[in-house]
C-alpha positions as protocol buffer text, in pm:
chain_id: "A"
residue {
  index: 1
  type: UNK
  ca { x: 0 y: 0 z: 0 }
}
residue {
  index: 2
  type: UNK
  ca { x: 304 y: 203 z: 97 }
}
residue {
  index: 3
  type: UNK
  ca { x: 441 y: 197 z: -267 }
}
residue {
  index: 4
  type: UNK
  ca { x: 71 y: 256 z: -413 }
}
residue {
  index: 5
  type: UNK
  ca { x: 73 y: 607 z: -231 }
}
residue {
  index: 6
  type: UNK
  ca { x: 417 y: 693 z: -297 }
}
residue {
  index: 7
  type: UNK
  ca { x: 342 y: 656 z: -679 }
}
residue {
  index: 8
  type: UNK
  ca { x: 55 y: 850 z: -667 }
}
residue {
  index: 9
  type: UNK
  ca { x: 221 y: 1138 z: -470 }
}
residue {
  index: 10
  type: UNK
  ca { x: 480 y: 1160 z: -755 }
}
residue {
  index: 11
  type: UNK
  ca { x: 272 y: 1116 z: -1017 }
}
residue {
  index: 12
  type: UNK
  ca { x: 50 y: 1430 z: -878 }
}
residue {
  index: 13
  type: UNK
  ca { x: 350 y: 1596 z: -846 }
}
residue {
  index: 14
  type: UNK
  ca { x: 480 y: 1551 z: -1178 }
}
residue {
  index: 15
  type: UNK
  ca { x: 120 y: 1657 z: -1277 }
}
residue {
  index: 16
  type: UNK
  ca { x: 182 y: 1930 z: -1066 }
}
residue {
  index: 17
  type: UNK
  ca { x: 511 y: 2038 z: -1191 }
}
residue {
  index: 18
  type: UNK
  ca { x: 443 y: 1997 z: -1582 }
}
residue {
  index: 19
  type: UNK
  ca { x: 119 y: 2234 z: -1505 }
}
residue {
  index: 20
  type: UNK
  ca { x: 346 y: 2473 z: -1297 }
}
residue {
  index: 21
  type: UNK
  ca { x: 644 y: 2509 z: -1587 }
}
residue {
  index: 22
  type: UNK
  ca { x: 406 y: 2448 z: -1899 }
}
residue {
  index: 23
  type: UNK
  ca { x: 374 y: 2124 z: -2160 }
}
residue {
  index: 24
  type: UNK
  ca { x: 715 y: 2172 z: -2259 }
}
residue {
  index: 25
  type: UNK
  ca { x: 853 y: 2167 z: -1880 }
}
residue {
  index: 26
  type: UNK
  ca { x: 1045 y: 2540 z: -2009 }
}
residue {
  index: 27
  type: UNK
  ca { x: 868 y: 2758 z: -1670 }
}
residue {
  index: 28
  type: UNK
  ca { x: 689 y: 3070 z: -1751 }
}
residue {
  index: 29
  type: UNK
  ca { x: 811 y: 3121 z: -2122 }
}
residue {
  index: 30
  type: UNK
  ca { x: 647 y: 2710 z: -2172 }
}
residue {
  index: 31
  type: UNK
  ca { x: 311 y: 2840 z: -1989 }
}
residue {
  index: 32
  type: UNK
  ca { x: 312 y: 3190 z: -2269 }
}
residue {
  index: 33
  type: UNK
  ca { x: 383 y: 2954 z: -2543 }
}
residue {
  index: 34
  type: UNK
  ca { x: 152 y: 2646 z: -2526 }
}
residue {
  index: 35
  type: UNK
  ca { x: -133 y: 2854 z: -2391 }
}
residue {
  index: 36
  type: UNK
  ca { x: -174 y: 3044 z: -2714 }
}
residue {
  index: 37
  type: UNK
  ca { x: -36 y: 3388 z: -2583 }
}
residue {
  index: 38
  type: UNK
  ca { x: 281 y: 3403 z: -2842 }
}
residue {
  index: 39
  type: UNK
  ca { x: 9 y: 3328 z: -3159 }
}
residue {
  index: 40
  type: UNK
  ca { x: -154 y: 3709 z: -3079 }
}
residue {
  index: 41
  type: UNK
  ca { x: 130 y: 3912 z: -2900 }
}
residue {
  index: 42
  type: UNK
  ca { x: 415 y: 3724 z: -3060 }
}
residue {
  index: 43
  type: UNK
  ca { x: 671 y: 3495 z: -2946 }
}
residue {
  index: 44
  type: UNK
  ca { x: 930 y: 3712 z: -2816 }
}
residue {
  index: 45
  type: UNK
  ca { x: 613 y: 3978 z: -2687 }
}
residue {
  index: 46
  type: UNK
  ca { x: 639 y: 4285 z: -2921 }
}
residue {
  index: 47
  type: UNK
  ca { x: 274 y: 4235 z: -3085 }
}
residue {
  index: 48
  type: UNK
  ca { x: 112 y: 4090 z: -3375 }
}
residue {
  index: 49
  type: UNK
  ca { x: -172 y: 4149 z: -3631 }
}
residue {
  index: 50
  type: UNK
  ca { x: -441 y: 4029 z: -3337 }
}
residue {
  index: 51
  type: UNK
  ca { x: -297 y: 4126 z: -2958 }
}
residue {
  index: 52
  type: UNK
  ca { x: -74 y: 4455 z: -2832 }
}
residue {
  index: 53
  type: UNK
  ca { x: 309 y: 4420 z: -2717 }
}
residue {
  index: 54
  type: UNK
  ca { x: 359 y: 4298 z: -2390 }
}
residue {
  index: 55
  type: UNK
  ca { x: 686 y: 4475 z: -2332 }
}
residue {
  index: 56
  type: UNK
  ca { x: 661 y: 4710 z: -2092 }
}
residue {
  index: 57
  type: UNK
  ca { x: 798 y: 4731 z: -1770 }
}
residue {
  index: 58
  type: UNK
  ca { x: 657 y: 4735 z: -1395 }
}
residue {
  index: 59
  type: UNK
  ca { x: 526 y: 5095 z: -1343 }
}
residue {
  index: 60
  type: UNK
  ca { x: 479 y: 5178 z: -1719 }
}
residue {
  index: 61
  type: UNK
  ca { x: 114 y: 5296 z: -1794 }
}
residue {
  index: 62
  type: UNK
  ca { x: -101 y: 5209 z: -2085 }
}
residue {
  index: 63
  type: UNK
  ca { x: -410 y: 5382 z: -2250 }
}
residue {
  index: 64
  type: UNK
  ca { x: -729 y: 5212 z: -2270 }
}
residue {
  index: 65
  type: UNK
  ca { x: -1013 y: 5205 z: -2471 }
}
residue {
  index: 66
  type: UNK
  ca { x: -1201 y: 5406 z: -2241 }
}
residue {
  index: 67
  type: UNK
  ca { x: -940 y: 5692 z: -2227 }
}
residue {
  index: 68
  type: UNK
  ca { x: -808 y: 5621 z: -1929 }
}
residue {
  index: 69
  type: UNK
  ca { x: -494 y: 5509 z: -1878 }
}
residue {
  index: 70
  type: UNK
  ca { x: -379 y: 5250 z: -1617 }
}
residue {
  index: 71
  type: UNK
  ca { x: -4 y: 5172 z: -1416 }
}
residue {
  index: 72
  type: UNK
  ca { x: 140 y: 4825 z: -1519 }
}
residue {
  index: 73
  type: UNK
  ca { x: 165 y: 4594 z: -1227 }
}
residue {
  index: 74
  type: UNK
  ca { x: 121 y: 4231 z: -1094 }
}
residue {
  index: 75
  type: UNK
  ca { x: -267 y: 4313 z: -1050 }
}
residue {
  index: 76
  type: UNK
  ca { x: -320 y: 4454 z: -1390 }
}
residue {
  index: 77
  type: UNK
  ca { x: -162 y: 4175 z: -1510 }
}
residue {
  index: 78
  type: UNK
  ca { x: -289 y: 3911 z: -1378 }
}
residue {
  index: 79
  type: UNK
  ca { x: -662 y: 4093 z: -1441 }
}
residue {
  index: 80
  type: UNK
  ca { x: -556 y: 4094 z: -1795 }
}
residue {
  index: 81
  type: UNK
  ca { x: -520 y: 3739 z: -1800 }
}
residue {
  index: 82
  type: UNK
  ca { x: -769 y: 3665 z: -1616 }
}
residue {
  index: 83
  type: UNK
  ca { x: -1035 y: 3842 z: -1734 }
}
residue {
  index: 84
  type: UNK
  ca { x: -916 y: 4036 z: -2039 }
}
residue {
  index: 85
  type: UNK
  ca { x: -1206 y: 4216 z: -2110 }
}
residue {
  index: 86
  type: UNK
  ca { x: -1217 y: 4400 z: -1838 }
}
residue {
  index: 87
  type: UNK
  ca { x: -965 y: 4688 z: -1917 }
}
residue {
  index: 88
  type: UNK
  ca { x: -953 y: 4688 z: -2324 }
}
residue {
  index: 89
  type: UNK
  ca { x: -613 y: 4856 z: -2437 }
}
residue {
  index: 90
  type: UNK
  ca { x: -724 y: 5132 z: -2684 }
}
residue {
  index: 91
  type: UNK
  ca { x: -680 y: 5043 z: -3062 }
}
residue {
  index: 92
  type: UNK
  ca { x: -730 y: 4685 z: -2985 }
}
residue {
  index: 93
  type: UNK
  ca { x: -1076 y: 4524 z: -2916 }
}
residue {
  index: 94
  type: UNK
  ca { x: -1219 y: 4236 z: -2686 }
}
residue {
  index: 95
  type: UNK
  ca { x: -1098 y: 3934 z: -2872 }
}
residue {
  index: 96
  type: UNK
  ca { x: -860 y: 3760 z: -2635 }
}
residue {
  index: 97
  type: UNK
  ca { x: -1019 y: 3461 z: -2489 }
}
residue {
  index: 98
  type: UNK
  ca { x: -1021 y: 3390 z: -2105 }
}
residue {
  index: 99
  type: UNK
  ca { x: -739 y: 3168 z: -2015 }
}
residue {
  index: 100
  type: UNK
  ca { x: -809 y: 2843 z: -1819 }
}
residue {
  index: 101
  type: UNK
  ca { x: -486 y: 2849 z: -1625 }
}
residue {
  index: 102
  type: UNK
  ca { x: -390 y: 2741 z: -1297 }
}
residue {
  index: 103
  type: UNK
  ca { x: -284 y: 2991 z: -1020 }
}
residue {
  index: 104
  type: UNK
  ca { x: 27 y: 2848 z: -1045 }
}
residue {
  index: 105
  type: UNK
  ca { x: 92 y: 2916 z: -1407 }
}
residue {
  index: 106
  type: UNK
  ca { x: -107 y: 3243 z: -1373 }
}
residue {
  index: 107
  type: UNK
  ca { x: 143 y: 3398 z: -1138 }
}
residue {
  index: 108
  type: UNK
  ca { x: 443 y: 3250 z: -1356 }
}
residue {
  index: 109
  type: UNK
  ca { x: 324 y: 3477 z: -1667 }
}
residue {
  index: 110
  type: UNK
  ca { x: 271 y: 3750 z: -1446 }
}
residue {
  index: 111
  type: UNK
  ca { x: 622 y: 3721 z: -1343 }
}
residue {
  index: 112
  type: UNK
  ca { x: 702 y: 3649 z: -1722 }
}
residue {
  index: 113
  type: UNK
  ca { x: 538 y: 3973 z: -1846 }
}
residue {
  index: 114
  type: UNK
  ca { x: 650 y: 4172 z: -1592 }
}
residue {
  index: 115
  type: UNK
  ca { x: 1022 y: 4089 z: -1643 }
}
residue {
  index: 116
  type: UNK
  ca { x: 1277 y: 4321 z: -1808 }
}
residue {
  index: 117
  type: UNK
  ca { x: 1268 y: 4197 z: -2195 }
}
């Protein structure tokens, strides 16, 4: 019985793990790349014909669609993944889709995108 729980611990683990560092076990960059996020805002972040750049840097600010414009930090971030629609960047509309993520890989793209490029 000993062994039968001892394989299921690391086979959660693992579980854990590959859901934590993405399909391709390569952390947050994995998570940005097999979720979709590289096929809108590009694979090394600067933008594409669908989703903004996602270069800035902790304490930037970005204009929305309402006018407004917002500070970049962990909790915009994560909002924006989250639930995108909530603060539209102007010239861009409500297409991105709400990502079914774990917390876990949630707070590694947050980290991700808020890294110096």
């Amino acid at each position: 019985m000993r062994g039968v729980r001892a394989t299921a611990v690391v086979a959660m683990s693992s579980a854990v793990l590959v859901s934590a560092c993405g399909a391709d076990g390569e952390g947050a960059a994995g998570v940005y790349r097999t979720n979709g996020c590289s096929a809108c805002h590009g694979a090394d972040r600067t933008g594409g014909a669908l989703g903004p750049a996602l270069m800035w840097s902790a304490g930037d600010t970005v204009e929305l669609a309402d006018g407004s414009t917002v500070e970049i930090d962990a909790a915009y971030v994560e909002q924006a993944i989250v639930d995108p629609s909530a603060e539209i960047v102007a010239g861009w509309d409500d297409t991105m889709p709400a990502a079914s993520l774990s917390d876990a890989e949630v707070d590694l793209l947050v980290d991700y995108l808020l890294a110096e490029p």
